[in-house]
KEDREN-465935 format. One record per residue (C-alpha): residue number from 1; residue in three letters; y, z, x. Coordinates in steps of 0.1 Angstrom, whole numbers, plus 2048, in hexadecimal, padded with zeros to 3 digits. Example, Ala and Ser with C-alpha at 12.3 -4.5 7.8 and 13.67 -1.06 7.14 Angstrom:
{i: 1, aa: Ala, yy: 7D3, zz: 84E, xx: 87B};
{i: 2, aa: Ser, yy: 7F5, zz: 847, xx: 889};
***
This chain:
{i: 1, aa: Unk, yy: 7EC, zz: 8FA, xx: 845};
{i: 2, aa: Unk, yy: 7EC, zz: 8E1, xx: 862};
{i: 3, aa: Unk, yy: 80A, zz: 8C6, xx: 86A};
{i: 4, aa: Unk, yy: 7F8, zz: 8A6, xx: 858};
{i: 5, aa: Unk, yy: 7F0, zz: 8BD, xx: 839};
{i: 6, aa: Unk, yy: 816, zz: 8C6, xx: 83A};
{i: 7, aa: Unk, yy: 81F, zz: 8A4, xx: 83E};
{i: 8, aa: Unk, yy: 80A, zz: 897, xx: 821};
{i: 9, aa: Unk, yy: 816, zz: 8B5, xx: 808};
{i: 10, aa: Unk, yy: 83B, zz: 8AB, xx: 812};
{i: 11, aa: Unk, yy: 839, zz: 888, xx: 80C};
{i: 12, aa: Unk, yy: 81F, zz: 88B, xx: 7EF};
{i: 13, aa: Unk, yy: 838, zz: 8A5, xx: 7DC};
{i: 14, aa: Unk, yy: 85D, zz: 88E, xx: 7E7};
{i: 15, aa: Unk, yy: 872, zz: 886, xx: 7C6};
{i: 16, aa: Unk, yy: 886, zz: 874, xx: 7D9};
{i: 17, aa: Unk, yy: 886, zz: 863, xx: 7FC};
{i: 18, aa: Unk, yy: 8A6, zz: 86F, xx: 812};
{i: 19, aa: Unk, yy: 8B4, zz: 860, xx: 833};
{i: 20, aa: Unk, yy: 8A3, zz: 879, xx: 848};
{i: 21, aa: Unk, yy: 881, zz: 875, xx: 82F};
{i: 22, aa: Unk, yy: 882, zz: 852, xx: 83B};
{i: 23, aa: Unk, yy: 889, zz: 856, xx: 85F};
{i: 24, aa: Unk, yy: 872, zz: 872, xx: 863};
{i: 25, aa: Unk, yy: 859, zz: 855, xx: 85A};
{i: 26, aa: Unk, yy: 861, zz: 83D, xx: 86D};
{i: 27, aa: Unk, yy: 85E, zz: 851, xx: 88F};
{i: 28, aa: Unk, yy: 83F, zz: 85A, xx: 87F};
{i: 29, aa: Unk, yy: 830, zz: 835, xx: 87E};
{i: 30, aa: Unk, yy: 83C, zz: 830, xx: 8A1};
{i: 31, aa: Unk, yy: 828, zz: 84A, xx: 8B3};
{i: 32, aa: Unk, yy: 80A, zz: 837, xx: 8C0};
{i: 33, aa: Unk, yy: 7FB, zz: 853, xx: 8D3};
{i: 34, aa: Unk, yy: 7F8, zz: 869, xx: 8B1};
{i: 35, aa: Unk, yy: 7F5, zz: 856, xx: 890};
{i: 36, aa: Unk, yy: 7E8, zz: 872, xx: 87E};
{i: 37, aa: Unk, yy: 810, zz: 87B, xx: 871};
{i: 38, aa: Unk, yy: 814, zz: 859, xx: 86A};
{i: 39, aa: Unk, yy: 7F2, zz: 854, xx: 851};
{i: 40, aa: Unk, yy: 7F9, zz: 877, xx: 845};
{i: 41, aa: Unk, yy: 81A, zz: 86A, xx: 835};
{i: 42, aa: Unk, yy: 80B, zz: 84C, xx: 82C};
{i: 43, aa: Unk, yy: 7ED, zz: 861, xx: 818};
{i: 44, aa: Unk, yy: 80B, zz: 874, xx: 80B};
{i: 45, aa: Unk, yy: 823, zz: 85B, xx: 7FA};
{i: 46, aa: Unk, yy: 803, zz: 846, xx: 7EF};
{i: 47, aa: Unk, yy: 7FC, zz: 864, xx: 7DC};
{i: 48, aa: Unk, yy: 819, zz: 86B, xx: 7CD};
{i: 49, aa: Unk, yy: 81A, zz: 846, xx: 7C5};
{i: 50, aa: Unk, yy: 7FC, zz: 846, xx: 7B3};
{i: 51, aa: Unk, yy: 801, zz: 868, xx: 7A0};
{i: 52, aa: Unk, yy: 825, zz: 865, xx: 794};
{i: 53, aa: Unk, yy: 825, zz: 839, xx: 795};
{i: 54, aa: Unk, yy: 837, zz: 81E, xx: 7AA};
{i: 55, aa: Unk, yy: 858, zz: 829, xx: 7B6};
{i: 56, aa: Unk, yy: 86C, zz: 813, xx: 7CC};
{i: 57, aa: Unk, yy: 878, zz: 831, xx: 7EA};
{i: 58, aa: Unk, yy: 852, zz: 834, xx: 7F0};
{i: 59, aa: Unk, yy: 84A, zz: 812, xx: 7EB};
{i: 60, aa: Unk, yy: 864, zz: 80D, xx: 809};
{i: 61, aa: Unk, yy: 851, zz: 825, xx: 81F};
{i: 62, aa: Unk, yy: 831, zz: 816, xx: 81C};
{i: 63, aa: Unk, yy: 83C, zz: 7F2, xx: 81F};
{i: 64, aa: Unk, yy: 84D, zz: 800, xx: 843};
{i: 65, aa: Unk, yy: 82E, zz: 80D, xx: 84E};
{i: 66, aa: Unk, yy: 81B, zz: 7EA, xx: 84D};
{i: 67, aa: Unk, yy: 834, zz: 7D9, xx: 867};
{i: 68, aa: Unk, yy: 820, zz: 7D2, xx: 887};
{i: 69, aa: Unk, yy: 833, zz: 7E6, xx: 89D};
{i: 70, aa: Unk, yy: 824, zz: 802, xx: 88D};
{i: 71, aa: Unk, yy: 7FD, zz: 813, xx: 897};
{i: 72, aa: Unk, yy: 7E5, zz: 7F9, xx: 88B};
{i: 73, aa: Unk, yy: 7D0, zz: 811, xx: 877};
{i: 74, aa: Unk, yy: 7EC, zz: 81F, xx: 865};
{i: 75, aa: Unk, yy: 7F8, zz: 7F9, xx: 85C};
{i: 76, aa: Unk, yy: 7D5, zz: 7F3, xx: 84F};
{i: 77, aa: Unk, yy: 7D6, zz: 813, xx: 838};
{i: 78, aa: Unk, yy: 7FC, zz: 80E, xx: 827};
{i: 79, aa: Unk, yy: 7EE, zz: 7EB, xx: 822};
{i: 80, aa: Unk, yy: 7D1, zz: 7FB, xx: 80F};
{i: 81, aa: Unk, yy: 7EA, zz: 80E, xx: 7FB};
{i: 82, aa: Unk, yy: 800, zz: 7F6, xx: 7F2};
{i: 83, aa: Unk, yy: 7E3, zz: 7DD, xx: 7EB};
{i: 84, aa: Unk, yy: 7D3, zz: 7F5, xx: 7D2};
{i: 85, aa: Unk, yy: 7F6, zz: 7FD, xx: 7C1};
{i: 86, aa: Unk, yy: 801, zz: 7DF, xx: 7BA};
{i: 87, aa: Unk, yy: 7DF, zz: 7D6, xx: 7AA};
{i: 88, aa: Unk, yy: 7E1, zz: 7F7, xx: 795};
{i: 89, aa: Unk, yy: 804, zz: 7F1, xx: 78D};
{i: 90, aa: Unk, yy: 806, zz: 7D0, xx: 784};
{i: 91, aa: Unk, yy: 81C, zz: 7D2, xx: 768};
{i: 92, aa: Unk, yy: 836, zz: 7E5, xx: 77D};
{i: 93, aa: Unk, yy: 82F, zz: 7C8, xx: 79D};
{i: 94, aa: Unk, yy: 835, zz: 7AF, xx: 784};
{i: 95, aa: Unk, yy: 85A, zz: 7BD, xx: 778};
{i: 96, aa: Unk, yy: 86B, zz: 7C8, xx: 798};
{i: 97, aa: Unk, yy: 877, zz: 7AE, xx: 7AF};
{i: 98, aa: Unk, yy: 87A, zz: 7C4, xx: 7D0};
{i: 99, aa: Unk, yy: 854, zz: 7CA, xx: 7CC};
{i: 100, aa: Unk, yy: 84E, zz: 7A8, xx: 7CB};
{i: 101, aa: Unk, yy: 863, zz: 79F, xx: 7E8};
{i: 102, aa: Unk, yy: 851, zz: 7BA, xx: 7FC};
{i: 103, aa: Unk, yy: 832, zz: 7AD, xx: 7F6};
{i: 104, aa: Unk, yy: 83A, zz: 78C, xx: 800};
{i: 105, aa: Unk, yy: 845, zz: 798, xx: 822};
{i: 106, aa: Unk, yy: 827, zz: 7A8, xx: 827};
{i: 107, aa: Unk, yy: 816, zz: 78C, xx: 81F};
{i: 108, aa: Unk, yy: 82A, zz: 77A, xx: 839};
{i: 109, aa: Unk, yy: 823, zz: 796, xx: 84F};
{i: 110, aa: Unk, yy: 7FA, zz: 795, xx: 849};
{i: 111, aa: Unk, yy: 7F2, zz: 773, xx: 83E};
{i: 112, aa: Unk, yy: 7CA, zz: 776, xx: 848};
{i: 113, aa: Unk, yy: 7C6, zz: 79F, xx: 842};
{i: 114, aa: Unk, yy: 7D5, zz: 7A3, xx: 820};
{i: 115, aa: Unk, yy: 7BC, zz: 78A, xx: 80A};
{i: 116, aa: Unk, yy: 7A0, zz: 7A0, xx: 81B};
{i: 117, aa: Unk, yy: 7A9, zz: 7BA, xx: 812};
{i: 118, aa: Unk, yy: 7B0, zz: 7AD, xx: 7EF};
{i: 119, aa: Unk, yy: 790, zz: 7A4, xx: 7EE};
{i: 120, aa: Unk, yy: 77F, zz: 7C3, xx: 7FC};
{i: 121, aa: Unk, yy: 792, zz: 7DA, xx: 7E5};
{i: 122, aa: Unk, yy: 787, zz: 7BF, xx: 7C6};
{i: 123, aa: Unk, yy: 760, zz: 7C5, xx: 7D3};
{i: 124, aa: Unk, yy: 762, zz: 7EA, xx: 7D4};
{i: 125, aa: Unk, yy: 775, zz: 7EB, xx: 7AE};
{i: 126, aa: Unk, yy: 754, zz: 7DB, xx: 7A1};
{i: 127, aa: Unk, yy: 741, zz: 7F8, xx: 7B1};
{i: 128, aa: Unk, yy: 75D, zz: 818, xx: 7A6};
{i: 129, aa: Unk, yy: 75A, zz: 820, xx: 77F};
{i: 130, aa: Unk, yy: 776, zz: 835, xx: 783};
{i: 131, aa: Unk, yy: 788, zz: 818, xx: 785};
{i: 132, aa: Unk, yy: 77F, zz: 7FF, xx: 76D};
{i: 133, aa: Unk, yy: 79E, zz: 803, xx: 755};
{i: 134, aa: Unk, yy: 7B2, zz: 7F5, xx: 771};
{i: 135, aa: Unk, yy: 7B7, zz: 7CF, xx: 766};
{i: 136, aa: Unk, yy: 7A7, zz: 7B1, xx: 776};
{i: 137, aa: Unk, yy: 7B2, zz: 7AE, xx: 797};
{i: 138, aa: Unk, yy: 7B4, zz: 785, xx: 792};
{i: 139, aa: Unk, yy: 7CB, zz: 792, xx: 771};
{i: 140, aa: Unk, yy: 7E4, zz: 79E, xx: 78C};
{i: 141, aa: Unk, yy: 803, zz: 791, xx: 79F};
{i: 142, aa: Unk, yy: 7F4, zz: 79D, xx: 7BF};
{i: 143, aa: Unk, yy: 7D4, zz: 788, xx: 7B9};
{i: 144, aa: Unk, yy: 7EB, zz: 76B, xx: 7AE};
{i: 145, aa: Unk, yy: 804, zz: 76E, xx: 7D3};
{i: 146, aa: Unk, yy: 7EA, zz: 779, xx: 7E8};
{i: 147, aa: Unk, yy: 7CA, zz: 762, xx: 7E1};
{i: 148, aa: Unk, yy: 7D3, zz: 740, xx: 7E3};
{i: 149, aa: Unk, yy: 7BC, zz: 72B, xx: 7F2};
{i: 150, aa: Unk, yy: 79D, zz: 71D, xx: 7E6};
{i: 151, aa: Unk, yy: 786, zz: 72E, xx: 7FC};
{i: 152, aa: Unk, yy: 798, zz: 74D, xx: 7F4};
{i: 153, aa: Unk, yy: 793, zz: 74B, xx: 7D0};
{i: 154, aa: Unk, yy: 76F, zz: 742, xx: 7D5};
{i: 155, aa: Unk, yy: 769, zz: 760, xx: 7E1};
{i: 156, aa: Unk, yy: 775, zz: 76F, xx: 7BD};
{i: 157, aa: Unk, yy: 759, zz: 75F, xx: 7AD};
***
């Protein structure tokens, strides 16, 4: 098994997130010469995530990985994550304060990126029967912080 598979399996299988989980992370998201640790991680935690629901240790993690000082691509993909979480766990977004506060930050963080990608994720649900019991994205909190203008809600339509 190579390092990045490791990595994934470690943070894909983690109960709970200890001090040296979390700093083993963040060096992780500051090596710009090698990302692939970093996304490996990333894949990881998204996946438990998704498998065993919204937890906020992980949520933590992934929400570190989108500040700038960290590789670009591996901002982009814990964006993704988070993005599609919050859409499929609406219900949970909606009840717990700390994920809303995160979100807002990286809203503040990613004013331009984080309605595109709203929106992409929204055009590729119409396309995925896998995922049509997820609820309406314009149903959701995320849709309701996130897409705010008029132009952006045109594109919605």
């Amino acid at each position: 098994m190579d390092r990045a598979t490791q990595i994934e399996d470690w943070y894909h299988q983690l109960e709970r997130v200890s001090q040296d989980d979390q700093a083993d992370f963040e060096v992780m998201l500051l090596d710009h010469h090698d990302p692939a640790d970093a996304s490996a991680a990333i894949m990881g935690t998204a996946m438990n995530l998704m498998e065993k629901g919204i937890r906020n240790d992980l949520m933590q993690l992934l929400f570190k990985a989108t500040h700038s000082a960290n590789e670009r691509s591996v901002q982009l993909q814990a964006i993704t994550h988070i993005i599609s979480l919050y859409w499929m766990q609406d219900d949970i977004v909606r009840s717990n304060r700390d994920l809303q506060e995160w979100l807002l930050d990286m809203l503040a963080d990613h004013p331009g990126e984080i309605p595109q990608y709203v929106h992409a994720l929204w055009q590729a649900h119409k396309k995925l029967n896998h995922l049509q019991h997820v609820k309406d994205l314009k149903q959701t909190l995320l849709y309701e912080v996130a897409i705010v203008g008029e132009k952006e809600r045109k594109e919605f339509e």
